[in-house]
C-alpha positions as CSV (number, residue, x, y, z in Angstrom):
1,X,122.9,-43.2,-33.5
2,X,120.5,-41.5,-35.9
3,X,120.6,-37.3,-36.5
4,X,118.6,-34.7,-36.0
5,X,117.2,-33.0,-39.1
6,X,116.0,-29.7,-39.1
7,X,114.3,-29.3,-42.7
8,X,114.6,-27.2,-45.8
9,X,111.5,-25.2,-45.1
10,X,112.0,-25.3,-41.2
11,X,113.0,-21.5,-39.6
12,X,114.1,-22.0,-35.7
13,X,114.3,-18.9,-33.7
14,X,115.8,-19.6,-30.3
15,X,117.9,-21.7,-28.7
16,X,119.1,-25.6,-29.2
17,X,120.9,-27.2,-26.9
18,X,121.6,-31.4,-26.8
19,X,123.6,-34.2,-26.7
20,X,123.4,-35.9,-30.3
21,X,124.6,-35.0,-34.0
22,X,122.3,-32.0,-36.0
23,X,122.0,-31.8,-39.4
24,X,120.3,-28.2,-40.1
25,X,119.1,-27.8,-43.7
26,X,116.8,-24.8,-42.3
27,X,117.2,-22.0,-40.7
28,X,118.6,-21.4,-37.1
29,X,118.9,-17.8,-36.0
30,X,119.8,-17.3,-32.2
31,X,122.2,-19.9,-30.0
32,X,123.5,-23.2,-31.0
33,X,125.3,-25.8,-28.2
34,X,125.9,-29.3,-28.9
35,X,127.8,-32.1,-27.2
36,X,128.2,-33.8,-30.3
37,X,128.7,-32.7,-34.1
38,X,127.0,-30.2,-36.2
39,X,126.7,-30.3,-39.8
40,X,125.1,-27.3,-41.7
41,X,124.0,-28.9,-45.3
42,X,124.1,-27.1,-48.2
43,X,120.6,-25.7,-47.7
44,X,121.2,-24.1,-44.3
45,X,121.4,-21.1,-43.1
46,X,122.3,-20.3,-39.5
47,X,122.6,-16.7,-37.6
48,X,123.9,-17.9,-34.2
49,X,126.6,-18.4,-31.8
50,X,127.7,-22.1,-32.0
51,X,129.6,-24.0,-29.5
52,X,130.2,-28.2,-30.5
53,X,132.5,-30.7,-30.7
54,X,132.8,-31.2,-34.7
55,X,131.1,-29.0,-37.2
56,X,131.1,-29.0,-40.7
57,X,129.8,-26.4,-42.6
58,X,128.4,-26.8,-46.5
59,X,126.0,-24.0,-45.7
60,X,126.1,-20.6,-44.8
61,X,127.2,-19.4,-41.3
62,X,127.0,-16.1,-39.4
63,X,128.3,-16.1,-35.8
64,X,131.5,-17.4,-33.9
65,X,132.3,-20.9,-34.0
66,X,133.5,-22.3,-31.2
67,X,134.7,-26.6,-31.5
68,X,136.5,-28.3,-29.0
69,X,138.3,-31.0,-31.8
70,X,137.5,-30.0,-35.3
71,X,135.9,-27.3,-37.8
72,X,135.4,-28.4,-41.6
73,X,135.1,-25.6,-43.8
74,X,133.0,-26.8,-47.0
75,X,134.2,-25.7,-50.8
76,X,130.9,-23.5,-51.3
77,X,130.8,-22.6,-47.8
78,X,130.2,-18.8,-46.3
79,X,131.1,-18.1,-43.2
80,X,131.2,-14.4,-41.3
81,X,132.1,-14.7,-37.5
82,X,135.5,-16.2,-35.4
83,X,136.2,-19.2,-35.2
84,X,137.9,-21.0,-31.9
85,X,138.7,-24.9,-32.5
86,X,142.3,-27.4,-31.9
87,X,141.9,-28.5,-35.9
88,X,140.4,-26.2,-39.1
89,X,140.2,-27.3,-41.8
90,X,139.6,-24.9,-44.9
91,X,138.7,-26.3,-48.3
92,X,139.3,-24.7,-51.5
93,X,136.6,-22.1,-52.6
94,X,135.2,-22.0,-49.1
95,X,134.5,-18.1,-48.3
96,X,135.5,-17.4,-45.1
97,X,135.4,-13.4,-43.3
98,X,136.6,-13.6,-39.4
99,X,139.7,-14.3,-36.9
100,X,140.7,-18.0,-36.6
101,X,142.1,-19.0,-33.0
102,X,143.7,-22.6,-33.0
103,X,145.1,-22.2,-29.1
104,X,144.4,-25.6,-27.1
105,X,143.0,-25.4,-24.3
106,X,145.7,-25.9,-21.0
107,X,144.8,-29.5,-19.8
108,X,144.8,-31.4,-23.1
């Protein structure tokens, strides 16, 4: 299944909500919900709540993150918000500013 890009010079203001994998290399600023995976390139910036199932974050990213398996935490990442997700993972460099809640859900 192919992504979908949002370009370099692209700025979304609003809300984007699907069912398939988003690369952003834009800007989002507002809401962010996704069935699938997320992945913020180096290039992105995003200013929103985000709730997915895998994201990984090169970029910068301001807002609470909220994954139901996995969060990937790039080395020349920044990120300023809570993050809620089973598995983090935090590489080396990464600069990272909120609370981290790893609590899995009752039912799994």
């Amino acid at each position: 299944m192919a992504n979908t890009v949002i370009g370099s010079s692209i700025v979304i203001d609003g809300e984007i909500s699907g069912g398939e994998d988003l690369v952003i290399q834009g800007t989002v600023k507002g809401k962010i919900s996704l069935k699938e995976s997320l992945i913020v390139a180096q290039s992105g910036v995003v200013e929103a709540d985000i709730a997915t199932q895998n994201i990984e974050v090169a970029g910068q990213v301001t807002g609470n993150i909220a994954a139901s398996d996995r969060v990937e935490l790039k080395s020349d990442c920044r990120v300023v918000g809570d993050i809620k997700a089973p598995r983090i993972l935090i590489a080396d460099g990464a600069s990272f500013k909120g609370n981290v809640d790893m609590e899995v859900g009752k039912g799994r």
